[in-house]
Backbone as a printed PyTorch tensor [residue, N CA C, xyz], in Angstrom:
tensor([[[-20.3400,   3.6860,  23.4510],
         [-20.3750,   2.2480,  23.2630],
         [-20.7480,   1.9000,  21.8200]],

        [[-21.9830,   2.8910,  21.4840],
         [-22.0180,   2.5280,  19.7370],
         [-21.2030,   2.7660,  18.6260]],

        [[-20.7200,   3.4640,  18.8830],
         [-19.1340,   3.6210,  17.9770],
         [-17.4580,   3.0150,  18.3240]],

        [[-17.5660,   1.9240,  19.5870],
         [-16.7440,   1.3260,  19.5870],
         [-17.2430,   0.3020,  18.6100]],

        [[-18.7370,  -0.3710,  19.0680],
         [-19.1860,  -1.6560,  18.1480],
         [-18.8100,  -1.5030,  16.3180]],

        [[-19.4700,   0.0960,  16.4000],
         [-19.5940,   0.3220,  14.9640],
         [-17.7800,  -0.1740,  13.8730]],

        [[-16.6840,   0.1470,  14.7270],
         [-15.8170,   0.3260,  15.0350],
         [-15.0380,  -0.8090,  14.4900]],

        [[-15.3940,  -1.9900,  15.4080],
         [-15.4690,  -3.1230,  15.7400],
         [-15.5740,  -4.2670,  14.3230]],

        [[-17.2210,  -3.5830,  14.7230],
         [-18.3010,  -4.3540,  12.7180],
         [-17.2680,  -3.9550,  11.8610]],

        [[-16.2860,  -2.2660,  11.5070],
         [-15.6330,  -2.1740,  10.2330],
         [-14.3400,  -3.0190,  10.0420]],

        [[-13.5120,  -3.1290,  11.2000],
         [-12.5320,  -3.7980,  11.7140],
         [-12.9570,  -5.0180,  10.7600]],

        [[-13.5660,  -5.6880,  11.1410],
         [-14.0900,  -6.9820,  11.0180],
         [-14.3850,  -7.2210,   9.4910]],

        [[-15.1170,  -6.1320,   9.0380],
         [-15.7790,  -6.3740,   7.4690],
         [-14.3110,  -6.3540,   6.9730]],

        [[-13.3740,  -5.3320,   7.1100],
         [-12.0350,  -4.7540,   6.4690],
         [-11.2580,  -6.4470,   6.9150]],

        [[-11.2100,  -6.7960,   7.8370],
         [-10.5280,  -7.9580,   7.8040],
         [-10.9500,  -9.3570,   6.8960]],

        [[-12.5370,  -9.9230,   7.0960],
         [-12.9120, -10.5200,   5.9440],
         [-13.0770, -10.2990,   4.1780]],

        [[-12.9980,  -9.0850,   3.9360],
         [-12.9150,  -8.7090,   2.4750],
         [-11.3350,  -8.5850,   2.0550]],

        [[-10.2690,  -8.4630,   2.8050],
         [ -8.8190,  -8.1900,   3.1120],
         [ -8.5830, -10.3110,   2.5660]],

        [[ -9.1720, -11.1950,   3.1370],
         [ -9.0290, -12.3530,   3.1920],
         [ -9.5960, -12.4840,   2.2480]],

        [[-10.4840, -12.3590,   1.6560],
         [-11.6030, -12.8650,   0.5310],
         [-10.5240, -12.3650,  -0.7390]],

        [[-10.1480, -11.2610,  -0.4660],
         [ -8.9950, -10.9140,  -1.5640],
         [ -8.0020, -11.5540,  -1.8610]],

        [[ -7.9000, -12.0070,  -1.0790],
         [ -5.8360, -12.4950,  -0.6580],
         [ -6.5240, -14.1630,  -0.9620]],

        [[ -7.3240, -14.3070,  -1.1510],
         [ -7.9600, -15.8400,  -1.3100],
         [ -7.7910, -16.0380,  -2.9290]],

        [[ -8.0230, -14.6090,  -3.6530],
         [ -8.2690, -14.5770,  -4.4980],
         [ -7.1100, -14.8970,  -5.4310]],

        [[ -6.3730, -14.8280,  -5.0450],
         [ -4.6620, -14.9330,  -5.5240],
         [ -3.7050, -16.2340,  -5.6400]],

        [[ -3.5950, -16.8570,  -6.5690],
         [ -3.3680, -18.2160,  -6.7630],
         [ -1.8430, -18.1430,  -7.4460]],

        [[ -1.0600, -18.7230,  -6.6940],
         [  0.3590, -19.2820,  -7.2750],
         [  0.8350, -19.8020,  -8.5050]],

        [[  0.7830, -18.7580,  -9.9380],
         [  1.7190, -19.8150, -10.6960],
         [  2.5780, -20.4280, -10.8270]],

        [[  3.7780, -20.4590, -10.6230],
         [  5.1820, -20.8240, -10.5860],
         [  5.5320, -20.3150,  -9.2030]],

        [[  6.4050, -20.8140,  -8.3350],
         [  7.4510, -20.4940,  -7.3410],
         [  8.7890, -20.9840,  -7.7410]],

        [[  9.7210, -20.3650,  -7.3520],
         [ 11.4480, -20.1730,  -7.5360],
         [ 11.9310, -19.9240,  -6.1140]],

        [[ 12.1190, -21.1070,  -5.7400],
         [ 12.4520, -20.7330,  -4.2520],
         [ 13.8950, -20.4240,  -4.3640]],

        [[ 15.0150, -20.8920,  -5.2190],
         [ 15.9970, -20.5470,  -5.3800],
         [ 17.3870, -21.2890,  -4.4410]],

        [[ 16.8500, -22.1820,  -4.2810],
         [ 17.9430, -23.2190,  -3.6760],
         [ 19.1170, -23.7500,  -4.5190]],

        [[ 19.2410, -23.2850,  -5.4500],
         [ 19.7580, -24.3850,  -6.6070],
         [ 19.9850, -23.0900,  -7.7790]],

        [[ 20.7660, -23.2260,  -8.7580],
         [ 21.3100, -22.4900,  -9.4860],
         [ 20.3140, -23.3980, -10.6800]],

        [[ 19.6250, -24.2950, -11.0520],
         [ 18.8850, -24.3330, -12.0930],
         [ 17.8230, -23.6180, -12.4380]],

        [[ 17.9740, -23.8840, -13.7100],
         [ 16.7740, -22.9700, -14.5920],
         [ 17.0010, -21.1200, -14.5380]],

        [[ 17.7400, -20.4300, -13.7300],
         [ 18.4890, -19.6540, -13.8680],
         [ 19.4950, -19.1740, -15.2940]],

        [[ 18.8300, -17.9040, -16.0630],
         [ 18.9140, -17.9390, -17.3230],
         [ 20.3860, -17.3660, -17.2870]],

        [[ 20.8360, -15.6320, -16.5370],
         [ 22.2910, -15.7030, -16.4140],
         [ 23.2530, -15.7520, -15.7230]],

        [[ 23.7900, -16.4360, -16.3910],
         [ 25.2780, -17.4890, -15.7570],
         [ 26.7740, -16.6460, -15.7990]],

        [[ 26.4410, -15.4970, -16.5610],
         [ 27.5340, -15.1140, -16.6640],
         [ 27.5420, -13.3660, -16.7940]],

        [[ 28.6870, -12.4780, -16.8570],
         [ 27.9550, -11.1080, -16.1990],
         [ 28.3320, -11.1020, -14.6950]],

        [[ 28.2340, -11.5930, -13.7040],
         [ 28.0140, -11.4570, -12.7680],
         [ 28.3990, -12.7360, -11.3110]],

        [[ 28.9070, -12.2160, -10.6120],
         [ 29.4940, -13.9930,  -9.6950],
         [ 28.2500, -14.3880,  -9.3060]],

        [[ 27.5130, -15.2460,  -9.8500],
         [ 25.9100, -15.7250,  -8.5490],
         [ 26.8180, -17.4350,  -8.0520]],

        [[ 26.0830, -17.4800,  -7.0020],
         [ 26.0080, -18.4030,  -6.0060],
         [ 24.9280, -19.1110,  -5.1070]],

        [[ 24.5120, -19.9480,  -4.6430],
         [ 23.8080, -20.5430,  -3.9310],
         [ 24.3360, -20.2790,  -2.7940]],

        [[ 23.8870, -19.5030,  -1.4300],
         [ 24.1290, -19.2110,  -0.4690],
         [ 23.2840, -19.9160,   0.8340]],

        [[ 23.6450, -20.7900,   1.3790],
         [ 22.9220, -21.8420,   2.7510],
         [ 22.6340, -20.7430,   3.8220]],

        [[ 23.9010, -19.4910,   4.3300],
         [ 23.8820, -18.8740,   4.9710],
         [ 22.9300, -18.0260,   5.5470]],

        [[ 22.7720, -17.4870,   4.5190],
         [ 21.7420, -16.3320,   4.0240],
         [ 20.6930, -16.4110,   3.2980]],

        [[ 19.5420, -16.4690,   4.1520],
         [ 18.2310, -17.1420,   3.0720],
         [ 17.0700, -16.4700,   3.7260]],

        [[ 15.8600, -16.2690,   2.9340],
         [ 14.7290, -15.5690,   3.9860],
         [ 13.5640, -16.7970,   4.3910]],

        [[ 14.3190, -17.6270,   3.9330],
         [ 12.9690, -18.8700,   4.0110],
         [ 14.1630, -20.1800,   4.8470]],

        [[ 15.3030, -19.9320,   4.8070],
         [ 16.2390, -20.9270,   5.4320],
         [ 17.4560, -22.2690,   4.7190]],

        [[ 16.4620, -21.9210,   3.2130],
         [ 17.2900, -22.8660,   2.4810],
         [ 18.2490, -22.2830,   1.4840]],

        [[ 18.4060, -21.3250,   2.0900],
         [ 19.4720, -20.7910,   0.8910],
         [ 18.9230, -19.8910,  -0.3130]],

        [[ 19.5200, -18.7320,  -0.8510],
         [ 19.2890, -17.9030,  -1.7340],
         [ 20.2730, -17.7170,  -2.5540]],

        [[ 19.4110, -17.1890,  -3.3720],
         [ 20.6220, -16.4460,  -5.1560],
         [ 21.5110, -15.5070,  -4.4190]],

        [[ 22.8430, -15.5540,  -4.6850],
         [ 23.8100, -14.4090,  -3.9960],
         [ 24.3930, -13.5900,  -5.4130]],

        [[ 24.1470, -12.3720,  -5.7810],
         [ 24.4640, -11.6520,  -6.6680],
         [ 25.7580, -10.9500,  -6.7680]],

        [[ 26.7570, -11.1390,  -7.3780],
         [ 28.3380,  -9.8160,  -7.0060],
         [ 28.0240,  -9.0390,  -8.5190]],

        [[ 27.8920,  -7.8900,  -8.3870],
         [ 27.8940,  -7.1200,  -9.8010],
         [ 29.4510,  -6.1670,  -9.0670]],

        [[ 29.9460,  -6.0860, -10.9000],
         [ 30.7590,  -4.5200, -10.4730],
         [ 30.4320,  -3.3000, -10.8880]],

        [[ 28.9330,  -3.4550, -12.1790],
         [ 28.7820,  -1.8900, -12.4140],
         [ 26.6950,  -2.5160, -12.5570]],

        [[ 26.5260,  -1.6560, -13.1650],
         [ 24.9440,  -2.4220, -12.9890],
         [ 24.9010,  -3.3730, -14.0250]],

        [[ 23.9550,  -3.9060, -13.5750],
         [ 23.1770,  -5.3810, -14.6900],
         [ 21.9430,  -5.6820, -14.3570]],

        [[ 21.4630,  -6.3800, -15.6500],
         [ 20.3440,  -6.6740, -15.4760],
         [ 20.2320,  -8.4170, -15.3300]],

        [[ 19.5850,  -8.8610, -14.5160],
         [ 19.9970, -10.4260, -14.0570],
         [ 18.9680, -11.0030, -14.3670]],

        [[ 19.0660, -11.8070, -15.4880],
         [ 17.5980, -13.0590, -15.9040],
         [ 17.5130, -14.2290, -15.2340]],

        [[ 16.7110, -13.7540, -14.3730],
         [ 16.4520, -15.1210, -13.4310],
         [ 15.7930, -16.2930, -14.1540]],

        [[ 14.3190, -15.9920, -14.5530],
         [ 13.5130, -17.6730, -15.1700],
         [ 12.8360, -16.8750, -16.1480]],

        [[ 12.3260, -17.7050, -16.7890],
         [ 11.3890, -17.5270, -17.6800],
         [ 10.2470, -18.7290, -17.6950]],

        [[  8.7050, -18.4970, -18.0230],
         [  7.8030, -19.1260, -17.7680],
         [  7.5330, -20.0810, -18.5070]],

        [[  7.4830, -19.3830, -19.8420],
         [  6.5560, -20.1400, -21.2130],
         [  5.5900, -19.6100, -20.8720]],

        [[  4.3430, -20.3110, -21.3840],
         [  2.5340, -20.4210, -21.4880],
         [  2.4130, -20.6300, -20.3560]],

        [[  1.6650, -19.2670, -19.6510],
         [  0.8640, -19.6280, -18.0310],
         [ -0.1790, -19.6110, -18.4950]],

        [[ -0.7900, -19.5560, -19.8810],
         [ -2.2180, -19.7660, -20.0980],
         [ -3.5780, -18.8520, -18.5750]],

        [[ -2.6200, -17.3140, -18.9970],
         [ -3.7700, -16.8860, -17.9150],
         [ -4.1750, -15.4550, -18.7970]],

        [[ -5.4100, -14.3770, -18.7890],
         [ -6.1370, -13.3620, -19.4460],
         [ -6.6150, -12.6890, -18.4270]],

        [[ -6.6880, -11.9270, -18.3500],
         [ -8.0600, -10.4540, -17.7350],
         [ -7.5400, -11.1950, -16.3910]],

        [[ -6.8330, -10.6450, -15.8830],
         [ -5.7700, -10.9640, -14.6230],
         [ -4.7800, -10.0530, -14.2740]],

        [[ -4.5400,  -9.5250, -12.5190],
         [ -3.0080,  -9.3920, -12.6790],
         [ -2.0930, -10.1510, -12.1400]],

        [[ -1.3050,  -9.9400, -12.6980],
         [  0.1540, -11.0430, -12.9970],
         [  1.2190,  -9.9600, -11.6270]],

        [[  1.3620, -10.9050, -10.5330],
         [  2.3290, -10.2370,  -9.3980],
         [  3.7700, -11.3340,  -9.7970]],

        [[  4.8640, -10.6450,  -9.6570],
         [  6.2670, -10.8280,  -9.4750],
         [  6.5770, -10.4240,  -8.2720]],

        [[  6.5610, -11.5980,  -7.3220],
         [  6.9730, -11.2060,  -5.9340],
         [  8.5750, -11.7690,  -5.9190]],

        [[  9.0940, -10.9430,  -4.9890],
         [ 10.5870, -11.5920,  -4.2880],
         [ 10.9140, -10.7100,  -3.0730]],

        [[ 11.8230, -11.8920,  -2.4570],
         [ 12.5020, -11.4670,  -1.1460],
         [ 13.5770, -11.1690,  -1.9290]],

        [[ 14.2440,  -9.5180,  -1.1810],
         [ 15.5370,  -9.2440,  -1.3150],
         [ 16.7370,  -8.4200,  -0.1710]],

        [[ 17.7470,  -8.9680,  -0.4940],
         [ 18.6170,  -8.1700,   0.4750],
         [ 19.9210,  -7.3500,   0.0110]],

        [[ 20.4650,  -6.5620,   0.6350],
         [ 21.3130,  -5.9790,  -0.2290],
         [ 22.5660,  -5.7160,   0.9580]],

        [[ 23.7360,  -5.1090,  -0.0890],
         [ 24.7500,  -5.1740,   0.7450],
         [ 25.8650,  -4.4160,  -0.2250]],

        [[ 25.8640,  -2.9170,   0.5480],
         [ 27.0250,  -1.9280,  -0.3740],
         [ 26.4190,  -1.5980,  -1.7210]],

        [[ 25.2850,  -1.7320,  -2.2830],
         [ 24.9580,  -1.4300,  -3.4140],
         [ 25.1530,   0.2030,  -3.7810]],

        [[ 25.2300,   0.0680,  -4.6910],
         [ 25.8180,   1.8870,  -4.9470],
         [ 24.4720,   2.2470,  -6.0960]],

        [[ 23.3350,   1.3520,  -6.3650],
         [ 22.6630,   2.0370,  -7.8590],
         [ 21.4740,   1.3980,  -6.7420]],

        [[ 20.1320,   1.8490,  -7.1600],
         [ 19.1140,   0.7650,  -6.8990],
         [ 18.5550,  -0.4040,  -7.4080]],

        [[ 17.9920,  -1.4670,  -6.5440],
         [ 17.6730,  -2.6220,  -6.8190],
         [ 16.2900,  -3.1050,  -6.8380]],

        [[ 15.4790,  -3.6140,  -8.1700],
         [ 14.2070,  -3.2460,  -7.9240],
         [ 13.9360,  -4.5910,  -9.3700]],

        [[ 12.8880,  -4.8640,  -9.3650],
         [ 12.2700,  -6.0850, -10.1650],
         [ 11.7510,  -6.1490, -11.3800]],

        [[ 11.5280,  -6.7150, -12.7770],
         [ 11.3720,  -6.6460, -14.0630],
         [ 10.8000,  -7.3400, -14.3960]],

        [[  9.6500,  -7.1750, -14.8830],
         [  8.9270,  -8.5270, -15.6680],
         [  9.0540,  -8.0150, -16.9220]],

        [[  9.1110,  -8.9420, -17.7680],
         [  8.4900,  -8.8050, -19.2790],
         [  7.4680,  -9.9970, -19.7610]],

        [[  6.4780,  -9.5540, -20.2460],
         [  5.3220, -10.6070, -21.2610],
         [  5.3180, -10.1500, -22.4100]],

        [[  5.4440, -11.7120, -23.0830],
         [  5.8030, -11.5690, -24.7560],
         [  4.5640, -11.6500, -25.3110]],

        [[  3.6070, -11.3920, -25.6500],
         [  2.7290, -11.6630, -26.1990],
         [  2.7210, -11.6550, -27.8550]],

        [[  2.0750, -13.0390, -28.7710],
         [  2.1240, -13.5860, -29.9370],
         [  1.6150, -12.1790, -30.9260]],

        [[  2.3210, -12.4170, -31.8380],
         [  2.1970, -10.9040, -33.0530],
         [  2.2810,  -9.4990, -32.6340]],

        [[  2.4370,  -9.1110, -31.2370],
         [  2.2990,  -7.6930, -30.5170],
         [  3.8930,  -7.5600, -29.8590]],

        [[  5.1260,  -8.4100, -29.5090],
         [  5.9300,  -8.1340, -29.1890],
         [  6.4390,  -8.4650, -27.3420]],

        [[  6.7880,  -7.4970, -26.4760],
         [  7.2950,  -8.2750, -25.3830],
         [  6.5990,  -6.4580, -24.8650]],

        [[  6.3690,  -6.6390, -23.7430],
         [  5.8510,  -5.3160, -23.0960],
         [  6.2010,  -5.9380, -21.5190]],

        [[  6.2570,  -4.6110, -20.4320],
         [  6.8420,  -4.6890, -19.2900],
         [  6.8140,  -4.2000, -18.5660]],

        [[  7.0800,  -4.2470, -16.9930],
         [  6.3730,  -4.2470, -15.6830],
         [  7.6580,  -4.0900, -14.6600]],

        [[  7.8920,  -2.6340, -14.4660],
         [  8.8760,  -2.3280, -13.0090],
         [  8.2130,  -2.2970, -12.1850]],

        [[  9.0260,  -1.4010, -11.1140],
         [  8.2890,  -0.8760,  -9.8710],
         [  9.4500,  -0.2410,  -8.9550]],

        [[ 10.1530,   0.5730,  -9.8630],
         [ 11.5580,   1.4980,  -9.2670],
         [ 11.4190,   2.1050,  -7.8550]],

        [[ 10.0260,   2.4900,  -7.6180],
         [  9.7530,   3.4360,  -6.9100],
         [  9.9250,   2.6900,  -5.6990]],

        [[ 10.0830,   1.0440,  -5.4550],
         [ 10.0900,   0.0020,  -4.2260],
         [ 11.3200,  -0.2290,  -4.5190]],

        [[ 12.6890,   0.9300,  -4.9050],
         [ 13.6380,   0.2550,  -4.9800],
         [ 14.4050,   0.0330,  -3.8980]],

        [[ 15.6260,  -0.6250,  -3.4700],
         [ 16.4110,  -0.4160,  -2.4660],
         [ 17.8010,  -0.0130,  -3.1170]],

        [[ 18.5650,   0.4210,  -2.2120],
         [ 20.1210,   0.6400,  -2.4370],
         [ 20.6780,   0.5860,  -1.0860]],

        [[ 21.9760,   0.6450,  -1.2980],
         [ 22.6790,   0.6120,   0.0180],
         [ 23.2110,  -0.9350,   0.7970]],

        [[ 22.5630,  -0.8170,   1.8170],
         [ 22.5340,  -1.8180,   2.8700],
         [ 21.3800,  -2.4460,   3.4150]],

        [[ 20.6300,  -3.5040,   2.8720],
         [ 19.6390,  -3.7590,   3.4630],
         [ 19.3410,  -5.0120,   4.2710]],

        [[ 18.1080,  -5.2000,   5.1450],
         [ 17.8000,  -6.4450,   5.3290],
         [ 16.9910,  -7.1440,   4.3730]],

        [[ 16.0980,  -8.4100,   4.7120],
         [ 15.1470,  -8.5860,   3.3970],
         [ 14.3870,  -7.8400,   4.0800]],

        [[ 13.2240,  -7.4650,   2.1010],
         [ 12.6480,  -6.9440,   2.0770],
         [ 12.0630,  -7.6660,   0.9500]],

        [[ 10.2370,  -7.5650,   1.2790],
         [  9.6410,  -7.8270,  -0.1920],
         [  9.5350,  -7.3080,  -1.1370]],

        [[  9.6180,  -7.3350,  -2.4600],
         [  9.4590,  -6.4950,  -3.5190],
         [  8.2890,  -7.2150,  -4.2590]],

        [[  7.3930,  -6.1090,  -5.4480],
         [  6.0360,  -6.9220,  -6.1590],
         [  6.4890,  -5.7480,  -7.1750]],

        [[  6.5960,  -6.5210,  -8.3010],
         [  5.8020,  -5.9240,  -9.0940],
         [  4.7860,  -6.6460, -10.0790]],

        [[  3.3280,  -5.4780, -10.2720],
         [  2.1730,  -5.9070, -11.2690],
         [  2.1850,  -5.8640, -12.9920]],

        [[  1.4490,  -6.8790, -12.9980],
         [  1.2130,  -6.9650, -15.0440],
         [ -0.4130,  -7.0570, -15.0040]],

        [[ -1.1170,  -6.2000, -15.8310],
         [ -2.0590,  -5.9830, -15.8150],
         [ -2.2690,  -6.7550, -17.1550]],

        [[ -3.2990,  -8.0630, -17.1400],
         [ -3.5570,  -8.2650, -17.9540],
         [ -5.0590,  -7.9630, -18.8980]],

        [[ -5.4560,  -7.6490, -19.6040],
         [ -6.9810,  -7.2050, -20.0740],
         [ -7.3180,  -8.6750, -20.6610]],

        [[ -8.5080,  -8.8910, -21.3120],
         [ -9.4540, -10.0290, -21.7760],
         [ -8.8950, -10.2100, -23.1340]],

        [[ -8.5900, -11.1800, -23.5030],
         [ -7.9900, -11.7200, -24.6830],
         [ -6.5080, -11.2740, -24.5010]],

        [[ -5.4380, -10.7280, -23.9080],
         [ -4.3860, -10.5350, -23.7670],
         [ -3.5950, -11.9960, -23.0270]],

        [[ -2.9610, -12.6500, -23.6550],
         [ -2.5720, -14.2580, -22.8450],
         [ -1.0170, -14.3420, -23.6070]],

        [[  0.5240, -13.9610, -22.3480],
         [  1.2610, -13.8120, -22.9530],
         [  1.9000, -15.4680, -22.9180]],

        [[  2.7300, -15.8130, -24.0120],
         [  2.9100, -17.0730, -24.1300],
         [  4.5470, -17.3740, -23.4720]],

        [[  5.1810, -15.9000, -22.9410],
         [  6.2820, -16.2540, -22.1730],
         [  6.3110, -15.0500, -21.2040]],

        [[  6.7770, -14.4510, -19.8960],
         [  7.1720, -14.3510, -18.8620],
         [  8.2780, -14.1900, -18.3670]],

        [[  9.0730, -13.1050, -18.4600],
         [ 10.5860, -12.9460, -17.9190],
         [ 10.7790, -12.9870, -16.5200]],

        [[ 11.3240, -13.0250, -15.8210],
         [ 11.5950, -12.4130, -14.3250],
         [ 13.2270, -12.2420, -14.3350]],

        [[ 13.3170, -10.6980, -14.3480],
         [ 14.1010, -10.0030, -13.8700],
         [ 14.3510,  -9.4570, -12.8590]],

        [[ 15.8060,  -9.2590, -12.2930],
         [ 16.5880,  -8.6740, -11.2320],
         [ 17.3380,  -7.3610, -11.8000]],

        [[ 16.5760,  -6.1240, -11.5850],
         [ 17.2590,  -4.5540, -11.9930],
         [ 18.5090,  -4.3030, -10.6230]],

        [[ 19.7250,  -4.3460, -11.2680],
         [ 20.6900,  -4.0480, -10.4020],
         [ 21.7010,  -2.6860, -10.9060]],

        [[ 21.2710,  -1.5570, -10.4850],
         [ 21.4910,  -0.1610, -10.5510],
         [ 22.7390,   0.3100, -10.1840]],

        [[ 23.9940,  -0.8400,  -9.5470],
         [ 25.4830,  -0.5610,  -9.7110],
         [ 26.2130,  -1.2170,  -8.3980]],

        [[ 27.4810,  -1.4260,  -8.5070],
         [ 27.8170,  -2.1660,  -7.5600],
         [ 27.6030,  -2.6930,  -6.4260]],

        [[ 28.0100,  -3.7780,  -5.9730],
         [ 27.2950,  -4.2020,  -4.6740],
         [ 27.0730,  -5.9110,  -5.0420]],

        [[ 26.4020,  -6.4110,  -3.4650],
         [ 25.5830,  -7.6460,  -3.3220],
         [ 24.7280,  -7.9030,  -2.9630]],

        [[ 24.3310,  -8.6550,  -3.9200],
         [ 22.4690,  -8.8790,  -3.6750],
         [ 21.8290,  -9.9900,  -3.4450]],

        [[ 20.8460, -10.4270,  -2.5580],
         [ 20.8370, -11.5510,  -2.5940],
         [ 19.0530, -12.0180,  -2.5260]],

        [[ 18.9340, -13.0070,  -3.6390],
         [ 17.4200, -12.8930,  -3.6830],
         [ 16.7070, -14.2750,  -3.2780]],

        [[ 15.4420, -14.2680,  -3.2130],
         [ 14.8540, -15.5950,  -2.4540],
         [ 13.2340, -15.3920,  -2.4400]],

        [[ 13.1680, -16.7010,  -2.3960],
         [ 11.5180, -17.1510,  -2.7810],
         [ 10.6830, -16.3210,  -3.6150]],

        [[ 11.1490, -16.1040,  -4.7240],
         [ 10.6000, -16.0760,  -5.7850],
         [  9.0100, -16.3100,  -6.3290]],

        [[  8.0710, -15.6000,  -6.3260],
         [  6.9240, -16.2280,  -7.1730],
         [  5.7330, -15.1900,  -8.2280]],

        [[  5.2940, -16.2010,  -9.0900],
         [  4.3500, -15.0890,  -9.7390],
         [  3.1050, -15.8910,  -9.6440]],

        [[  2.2170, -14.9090,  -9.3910],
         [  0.8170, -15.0870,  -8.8100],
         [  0.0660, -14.5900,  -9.6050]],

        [[ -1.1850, -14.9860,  -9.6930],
         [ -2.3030, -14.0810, -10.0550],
         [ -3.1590, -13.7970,  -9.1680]],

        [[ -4.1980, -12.4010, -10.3330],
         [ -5.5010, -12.3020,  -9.2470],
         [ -6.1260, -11.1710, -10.1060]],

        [[ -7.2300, -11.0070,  -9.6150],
         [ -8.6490, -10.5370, -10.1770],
         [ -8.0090,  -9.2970, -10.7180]],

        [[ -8.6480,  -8.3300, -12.0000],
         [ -8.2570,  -7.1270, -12.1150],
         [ -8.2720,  -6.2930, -10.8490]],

        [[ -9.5960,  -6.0420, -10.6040],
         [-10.4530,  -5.3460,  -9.2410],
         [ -9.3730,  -5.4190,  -8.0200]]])
């Protein structure tokens, strides 16, 4: 009986510190992606606004590549954020892809240049349903980049289709 309770108490601590975390994490920008604005490329590639196919219901970015590309979705400007990490979340789906498909940030930071943030290893290929993808930017104390890429890594033919979009922050720790 004392090691179900004990059991129980960790359950419990692991679930409130799990929340206290996830509390910790605040929304900069969202791109839900209903709409072909603010969408940097236009060309390269057939995109579309798709009603059909969406992970949230209103429609998503529909991607046609014929060999790979790299797809510039938004860019931020000044999120005015430091000693933080910086998450690039998205929903994605895929369909016949022949390369893998996986997410890109870049932060430009003033006199130091543009530095950057995959996460290949969460890639997909093939045939998929959605799936979430993240990737992290580790920011240190005095590091505050004044622009923000969000990229779509598309590793070779196929269709892709992306949705609800966002970059978040949260504590180094």
């Amino acid at each position: 009986m004392k090691r179900i309770c004990f059991l129980w108490i960790c359950a419990a601590l692991a679930c409130v510190a799990g929340c206290s975390r996830s509390s910790q994490v605040t929304e900069i920008r969202r791109f839900p992606l209903d709409s072909l604005d603010g969408i940097i490329t236009q060309s390269g590639a057939e995109l579309e606004i798709d009603r059909n196919t969406s992970s949230d219901g209103k429609g998503s970015l529909k991607i046609e590549v014929n060999e790979p590309a790299v797809i510039r979705l938004f860019e931020t400007g000044d999120i005015d954020t430091e000693n933080a990490r910086l998450f690039y979340e998205a929903k994605i789906r895929t369909k016949g892809v022949s390369g893998p498909v996986y997410l890109e940030m870049w932060c430009h930071f003033p006199g130091l240049g543009e530095f950057f943030s995959r996460n290949p290893q969460t890639a997909v290929t093939g045939t998929t349903n959605w799936t979430s993808m993240e990737t992290v930017f580790f920011l240190k104390k005095g590091e505050r980049p004044d622009n923000v890429k969000l990229n779509l890594i598309i590793g070779g033919k196929g269709t892709v289709w992306v949705d609800d979009i966002r970059l978040r922050k949260g504590p180094l720790q």
